[in-house]
VOBA-1610 file (N, C-alpha, C; in pm, whole numbers, padded with zeros to 5 digits, always signed):
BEGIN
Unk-00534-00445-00252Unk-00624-00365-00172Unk-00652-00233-00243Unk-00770-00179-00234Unk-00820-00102-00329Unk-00828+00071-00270Unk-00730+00145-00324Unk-00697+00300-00235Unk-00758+00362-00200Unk-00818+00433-00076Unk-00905+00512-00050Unk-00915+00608-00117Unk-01019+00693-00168Unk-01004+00754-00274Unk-00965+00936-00182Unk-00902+00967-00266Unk-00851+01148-00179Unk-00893+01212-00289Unk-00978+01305-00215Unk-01059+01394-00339Unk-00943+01485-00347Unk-00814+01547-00285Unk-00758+01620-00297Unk-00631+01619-00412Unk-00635+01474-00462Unk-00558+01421-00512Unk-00507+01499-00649Unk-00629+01551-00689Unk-00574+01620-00819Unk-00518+01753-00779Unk-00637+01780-00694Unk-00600+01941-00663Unk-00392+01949-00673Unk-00385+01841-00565Unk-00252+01851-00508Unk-00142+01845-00629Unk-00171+01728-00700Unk-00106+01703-00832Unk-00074+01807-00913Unk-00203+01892-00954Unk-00203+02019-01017Unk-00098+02117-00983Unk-00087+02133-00867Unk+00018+02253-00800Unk+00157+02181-00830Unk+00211+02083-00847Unk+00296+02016-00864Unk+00354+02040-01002Unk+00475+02127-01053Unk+00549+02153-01125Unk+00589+02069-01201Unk+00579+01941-01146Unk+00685+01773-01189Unk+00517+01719-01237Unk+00429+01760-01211Unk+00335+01650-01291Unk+00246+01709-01427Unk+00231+01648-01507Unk+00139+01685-01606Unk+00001+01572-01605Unk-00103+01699-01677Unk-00241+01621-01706Unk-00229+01612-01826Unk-00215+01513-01954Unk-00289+01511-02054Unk-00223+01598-02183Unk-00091+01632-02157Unk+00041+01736-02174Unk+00036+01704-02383Unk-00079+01692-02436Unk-00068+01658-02576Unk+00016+01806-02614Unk+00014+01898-02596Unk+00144+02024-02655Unk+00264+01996-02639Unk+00286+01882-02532Unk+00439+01882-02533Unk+00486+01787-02668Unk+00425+01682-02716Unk+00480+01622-02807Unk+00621+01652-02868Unk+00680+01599-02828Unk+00839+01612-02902Unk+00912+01710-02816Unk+00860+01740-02713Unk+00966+01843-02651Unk+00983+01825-02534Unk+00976+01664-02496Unk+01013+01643-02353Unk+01152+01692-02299Unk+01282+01656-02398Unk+01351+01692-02392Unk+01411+01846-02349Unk+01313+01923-02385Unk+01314+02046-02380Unk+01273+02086-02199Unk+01163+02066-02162Unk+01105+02032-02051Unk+01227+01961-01941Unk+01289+01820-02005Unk+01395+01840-01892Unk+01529+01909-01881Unk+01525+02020-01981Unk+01594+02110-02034Unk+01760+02004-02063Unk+01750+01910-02129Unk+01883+01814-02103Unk+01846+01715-02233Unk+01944+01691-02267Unk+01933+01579-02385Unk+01963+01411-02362Unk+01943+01402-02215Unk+01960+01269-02179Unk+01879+01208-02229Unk+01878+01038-02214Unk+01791+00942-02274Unk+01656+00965-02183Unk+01573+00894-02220Unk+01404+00918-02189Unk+01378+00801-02136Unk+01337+00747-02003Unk+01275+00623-01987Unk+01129+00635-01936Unk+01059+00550-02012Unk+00857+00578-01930Unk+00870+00467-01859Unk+00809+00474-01757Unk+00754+00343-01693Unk+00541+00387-01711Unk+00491+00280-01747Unk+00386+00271-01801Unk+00286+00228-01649Unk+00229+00300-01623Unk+00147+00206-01489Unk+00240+00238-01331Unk+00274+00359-01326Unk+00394+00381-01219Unk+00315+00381-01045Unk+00252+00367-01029Unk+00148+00340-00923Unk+00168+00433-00790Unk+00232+00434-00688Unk+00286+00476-00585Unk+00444+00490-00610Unk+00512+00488-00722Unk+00642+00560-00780Unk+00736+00509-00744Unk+00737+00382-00644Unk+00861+00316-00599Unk+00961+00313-00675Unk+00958+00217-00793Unk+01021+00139-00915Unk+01108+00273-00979Unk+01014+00392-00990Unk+01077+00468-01085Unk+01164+00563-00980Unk+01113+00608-00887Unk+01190+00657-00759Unk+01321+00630-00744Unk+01341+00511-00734Unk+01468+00452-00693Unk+01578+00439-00788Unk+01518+00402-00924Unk+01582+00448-01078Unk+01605+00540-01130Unk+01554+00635-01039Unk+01602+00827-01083Unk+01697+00817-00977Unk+01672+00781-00883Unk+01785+00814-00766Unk+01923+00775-00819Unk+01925+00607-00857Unk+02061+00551-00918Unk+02113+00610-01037Unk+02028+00700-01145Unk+02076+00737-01265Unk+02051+00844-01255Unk+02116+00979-01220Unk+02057+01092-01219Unk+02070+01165-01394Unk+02168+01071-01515Unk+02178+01093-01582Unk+02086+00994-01721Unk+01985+00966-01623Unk+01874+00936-01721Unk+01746+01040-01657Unk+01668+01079-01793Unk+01553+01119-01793Unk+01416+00999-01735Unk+01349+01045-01658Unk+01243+00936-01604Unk+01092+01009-01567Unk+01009+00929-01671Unk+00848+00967-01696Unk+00813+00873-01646Unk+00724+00876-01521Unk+00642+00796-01468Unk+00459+00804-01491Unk+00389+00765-01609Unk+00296+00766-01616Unk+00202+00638-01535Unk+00087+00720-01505Unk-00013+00662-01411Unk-00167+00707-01442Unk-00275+00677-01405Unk-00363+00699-01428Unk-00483+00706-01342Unk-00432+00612-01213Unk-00476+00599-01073Unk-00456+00716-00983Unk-00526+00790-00999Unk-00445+00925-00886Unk-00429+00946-00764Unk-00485+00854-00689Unk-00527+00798-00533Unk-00375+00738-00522Unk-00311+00702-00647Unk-00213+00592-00577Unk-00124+00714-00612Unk-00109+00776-00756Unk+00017+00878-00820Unk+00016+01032-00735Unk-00097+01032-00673Unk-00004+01153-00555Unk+00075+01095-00459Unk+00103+00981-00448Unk+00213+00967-00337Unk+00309+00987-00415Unk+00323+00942-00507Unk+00435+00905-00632Unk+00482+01069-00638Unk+00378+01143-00674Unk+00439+01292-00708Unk+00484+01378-00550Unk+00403+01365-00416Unk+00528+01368-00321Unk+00676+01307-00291Unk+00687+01232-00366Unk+00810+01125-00352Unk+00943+01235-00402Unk+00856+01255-00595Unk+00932+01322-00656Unk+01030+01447-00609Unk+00872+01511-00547Unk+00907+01681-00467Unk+01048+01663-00305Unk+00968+01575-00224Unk+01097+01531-00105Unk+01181+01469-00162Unk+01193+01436-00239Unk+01327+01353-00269Unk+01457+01471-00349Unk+01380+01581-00418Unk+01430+01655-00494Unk+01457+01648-00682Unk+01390+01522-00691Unk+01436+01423-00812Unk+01413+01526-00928Unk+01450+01609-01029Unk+01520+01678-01099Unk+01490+01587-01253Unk+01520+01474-01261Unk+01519+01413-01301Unk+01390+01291-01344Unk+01314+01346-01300Unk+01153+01257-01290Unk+01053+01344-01313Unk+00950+01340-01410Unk+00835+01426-01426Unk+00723+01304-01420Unk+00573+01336-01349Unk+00501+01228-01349Unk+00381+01295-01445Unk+00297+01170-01526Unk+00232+01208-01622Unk+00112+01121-01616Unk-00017+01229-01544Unk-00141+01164-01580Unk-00192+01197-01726Unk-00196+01009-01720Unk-00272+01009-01868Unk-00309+00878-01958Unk-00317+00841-02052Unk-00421+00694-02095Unk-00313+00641-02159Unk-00240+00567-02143Unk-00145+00458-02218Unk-00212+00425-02335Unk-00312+00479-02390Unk-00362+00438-02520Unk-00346+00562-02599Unk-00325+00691-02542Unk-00274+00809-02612Unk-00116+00801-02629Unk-00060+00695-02587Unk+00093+00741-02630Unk+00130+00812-02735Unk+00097+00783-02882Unk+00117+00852-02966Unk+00099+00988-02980Unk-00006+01044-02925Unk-00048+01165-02900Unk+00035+01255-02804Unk+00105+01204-02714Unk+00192+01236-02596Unk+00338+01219-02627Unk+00384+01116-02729Unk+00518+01171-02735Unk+00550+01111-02907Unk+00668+01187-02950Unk+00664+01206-03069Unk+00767+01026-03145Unk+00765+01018-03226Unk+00850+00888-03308Unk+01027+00953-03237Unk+01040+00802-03157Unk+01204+00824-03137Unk+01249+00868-03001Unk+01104+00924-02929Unk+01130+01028-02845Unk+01180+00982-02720Unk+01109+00819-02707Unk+01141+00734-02532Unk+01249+00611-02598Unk+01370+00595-02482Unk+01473+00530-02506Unk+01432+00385-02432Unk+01366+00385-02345Unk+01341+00265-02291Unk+01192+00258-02202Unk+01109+00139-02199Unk+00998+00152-02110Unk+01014+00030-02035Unk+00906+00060-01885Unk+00867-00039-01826Unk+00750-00104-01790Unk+00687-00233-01768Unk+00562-00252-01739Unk+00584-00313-01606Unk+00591-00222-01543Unk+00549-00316-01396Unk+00437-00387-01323Unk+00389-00508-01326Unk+00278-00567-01232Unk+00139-00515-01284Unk+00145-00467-01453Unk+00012-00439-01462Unk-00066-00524-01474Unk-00254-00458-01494Unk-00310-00556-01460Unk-00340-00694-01574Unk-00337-00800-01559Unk-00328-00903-01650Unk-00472-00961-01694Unk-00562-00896-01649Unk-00697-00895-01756Unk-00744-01050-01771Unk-00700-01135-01706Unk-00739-01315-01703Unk-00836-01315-01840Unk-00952-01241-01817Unk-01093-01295-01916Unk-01020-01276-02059Unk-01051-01368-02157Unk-01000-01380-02328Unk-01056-01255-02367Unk-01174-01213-02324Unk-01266-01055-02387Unk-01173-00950-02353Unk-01121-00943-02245Unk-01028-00837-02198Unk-00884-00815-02220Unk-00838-00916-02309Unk-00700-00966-02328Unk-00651-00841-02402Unk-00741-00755-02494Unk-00639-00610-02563Unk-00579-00539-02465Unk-00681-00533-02346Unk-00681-00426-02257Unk-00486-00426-02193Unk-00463-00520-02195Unk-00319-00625-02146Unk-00219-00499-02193Unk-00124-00414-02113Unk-00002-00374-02217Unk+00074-00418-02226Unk+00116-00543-02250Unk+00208-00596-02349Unk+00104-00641-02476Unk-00007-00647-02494Unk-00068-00675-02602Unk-00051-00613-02721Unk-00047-00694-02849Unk+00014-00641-02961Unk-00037-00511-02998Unk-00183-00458-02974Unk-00233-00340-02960Unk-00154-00207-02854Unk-00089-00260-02763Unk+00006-00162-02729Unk+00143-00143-02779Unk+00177-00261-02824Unk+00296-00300-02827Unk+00334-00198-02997Unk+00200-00191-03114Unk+00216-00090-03210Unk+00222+00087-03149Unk+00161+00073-03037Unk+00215+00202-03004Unk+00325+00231-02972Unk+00385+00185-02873Unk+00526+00158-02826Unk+00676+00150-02911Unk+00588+00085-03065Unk+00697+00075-03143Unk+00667+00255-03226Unk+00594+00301-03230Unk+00602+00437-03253Unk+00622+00533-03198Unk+00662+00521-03055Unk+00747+00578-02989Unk+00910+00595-02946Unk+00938+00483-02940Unk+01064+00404-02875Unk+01165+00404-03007Unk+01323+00409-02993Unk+01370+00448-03007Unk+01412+00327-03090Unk+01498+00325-03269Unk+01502+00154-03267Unk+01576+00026-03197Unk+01664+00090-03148Unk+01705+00012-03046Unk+01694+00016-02866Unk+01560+00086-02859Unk+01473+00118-02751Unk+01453-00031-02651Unk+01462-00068-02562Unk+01421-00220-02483Unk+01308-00192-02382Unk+01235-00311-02376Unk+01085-00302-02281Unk+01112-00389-02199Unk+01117-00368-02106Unk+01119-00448-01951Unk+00995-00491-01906Unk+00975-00632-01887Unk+00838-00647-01780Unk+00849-00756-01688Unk+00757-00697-01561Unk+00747-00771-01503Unk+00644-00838-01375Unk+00593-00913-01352Unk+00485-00968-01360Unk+00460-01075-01199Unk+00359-01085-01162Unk+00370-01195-01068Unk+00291-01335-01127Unk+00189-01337-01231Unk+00132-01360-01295Unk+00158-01464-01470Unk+00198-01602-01435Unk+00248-01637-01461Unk+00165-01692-01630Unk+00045-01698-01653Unk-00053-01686-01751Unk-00046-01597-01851Unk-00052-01438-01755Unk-00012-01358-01846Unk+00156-01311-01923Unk+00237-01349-01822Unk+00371-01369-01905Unk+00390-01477-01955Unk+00316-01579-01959Unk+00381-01669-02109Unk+00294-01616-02208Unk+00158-01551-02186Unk+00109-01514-02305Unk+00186-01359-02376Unk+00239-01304-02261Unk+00338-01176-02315Unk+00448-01213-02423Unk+00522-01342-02380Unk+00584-01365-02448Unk+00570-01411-02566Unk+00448-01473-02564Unk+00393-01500-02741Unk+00355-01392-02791Unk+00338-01304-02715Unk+00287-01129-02786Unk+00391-01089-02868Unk+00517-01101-02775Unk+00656-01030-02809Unk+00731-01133-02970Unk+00677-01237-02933Unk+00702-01362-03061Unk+00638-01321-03199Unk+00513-01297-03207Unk+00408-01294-03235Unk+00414-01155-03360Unk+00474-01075-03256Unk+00493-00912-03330Unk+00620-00900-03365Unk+00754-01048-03388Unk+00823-01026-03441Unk+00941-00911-03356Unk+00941-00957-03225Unk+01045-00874-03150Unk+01110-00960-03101Unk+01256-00932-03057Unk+01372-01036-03005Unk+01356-01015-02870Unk+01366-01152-02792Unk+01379-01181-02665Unk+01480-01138-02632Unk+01543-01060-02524Unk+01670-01036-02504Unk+01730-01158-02362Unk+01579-01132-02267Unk+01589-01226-02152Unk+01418-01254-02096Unk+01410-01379-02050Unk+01293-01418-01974Unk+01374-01468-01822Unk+01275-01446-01738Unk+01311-01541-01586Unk+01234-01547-01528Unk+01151-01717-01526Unk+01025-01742-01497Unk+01071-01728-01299Unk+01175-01704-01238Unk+01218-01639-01140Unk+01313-01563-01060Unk+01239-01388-01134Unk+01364-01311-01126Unk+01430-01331-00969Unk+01584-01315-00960Unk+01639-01281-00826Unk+01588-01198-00766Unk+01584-01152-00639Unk+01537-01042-00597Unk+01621-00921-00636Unk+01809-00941-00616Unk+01915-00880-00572Unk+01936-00813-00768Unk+01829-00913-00848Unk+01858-00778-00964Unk+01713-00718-01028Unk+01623-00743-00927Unk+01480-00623-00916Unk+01483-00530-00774Unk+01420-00401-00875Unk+01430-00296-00770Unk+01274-00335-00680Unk+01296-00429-00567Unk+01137-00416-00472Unk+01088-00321-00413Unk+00938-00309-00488Unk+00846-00219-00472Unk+00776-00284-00331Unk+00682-00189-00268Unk+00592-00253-00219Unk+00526-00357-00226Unk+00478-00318-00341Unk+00381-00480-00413Unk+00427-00596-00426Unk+00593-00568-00494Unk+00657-00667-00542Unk+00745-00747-00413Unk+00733-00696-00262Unk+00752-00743-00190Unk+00668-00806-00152Unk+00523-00789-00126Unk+00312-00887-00097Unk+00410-00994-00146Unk+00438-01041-00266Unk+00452-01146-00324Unk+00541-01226-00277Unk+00629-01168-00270Unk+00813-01222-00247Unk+00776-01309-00116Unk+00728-01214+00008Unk+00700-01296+00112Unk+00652-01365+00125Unk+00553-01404+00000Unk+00453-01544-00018Unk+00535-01604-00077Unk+00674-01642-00106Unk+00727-01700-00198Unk+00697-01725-00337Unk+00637-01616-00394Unk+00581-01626-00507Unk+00668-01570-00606Unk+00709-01650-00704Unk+00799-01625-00778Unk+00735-01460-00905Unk+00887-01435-00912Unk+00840-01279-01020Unk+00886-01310-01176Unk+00817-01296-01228Unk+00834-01336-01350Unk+00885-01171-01451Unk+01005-01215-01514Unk+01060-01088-01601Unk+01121-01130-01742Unk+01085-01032-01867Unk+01132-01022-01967Unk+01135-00874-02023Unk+01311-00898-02140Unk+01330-00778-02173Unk+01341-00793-02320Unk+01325-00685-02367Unk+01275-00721-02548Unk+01305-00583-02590Unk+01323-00642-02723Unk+01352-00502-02816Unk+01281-00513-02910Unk+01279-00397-03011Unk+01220-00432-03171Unk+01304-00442-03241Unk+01264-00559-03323Unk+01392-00620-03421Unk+01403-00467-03575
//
């Protein structure tokens, strides 16, 4: 279902201490920013902030960047941050195709792709982030023994992820053409599905 759009959305975002627009000066100094030398995790596509919410909550000793690009959906995400108190979470509007530009070689310890969109048409297949076109960015970010989590309802586009991950010469660590529930954190979305009995499809990968 498609978000009503809130013209206030940026305004609100803006005043928000925990979010950045487009933050190309920070390059290399996230660390600095969470004034802490903990590890770095992005989640790529963070939507309404569930996923990453709940993963700052359990690790207060991981760093957590929730980038988004939808802002109708990422001001809820950045109220989440503020009531919750999360310390530990900065949210970041901005183009998953600037990664490089946004953070420096080495800088993110782990990412996630949650439920993005899977682009069906063959013309649209770059657009995909697990596509090997993201997947060279990612490796110029991420750390070398950095791991990418995904996960999917969409069962087309994760076997074709996984030939991505084949393909570009990265090790499977795990696939599960049906993750448990009891070891995914359920989002909203990822509940639509569950109740349809629709299985969730997950893999985790590294660069070799």
């Amino acid at each position: 279902m498609r978000l009503r759009f809130k013209p206030n959305a940026i305004p609100e975002m803006k005043e928000n201490d925990r979010v950045f627009f487009y933050p190309r000066d920070m390059k290399g100094k996230w660390h600095e920013i969470f004034a802490n030398d903990n590890p770095i995790h992005l989640e790529i596509g963070a939507g309404k902030g569930d996923f990453i919410i709940e993963k700052a909550k359990a690790n207060p000793n991981i760093n957590f960047i929730a980038l988004e690009m939808n802002t109708n959906a990422f001001v809820i995400a950045s109220r989440k941050i503020i009531e919750q108190e999360l310390t530990n979470v900065i949210g970041l509007v901005d183009y998953a195709e600037e990664l490089t530009d946004t953070f420096d070689e080495n800088e993110i310890d782990h990412i996630y792709i949650n439920f993005s969109t899977p682009w069906p048409k063959t013309k649209h297949h770059k657009r995909r982030l697990s596509h090997p076109r993201f997947l060279e960015r990612y490796e110029k970010i991420i750390k070398s023994n950095g791991i990418i989590e995904q996960k999917t309802d969409d069962l087309s586009f994760f076997e074709n992820s996984l030939k991505y991950y084949e393909d570009f010469g990265m090790e499977v660590l795990e696939s599960n053409f049906d993750l448990p529930e009891e070891k995914s954190i359920v989002t909203e979305y990822e509940r639509k599905w569950r109740d349809r009995q629709k299985p969730i499809y997950y893999a985790k990968t590294k660069f070799k």
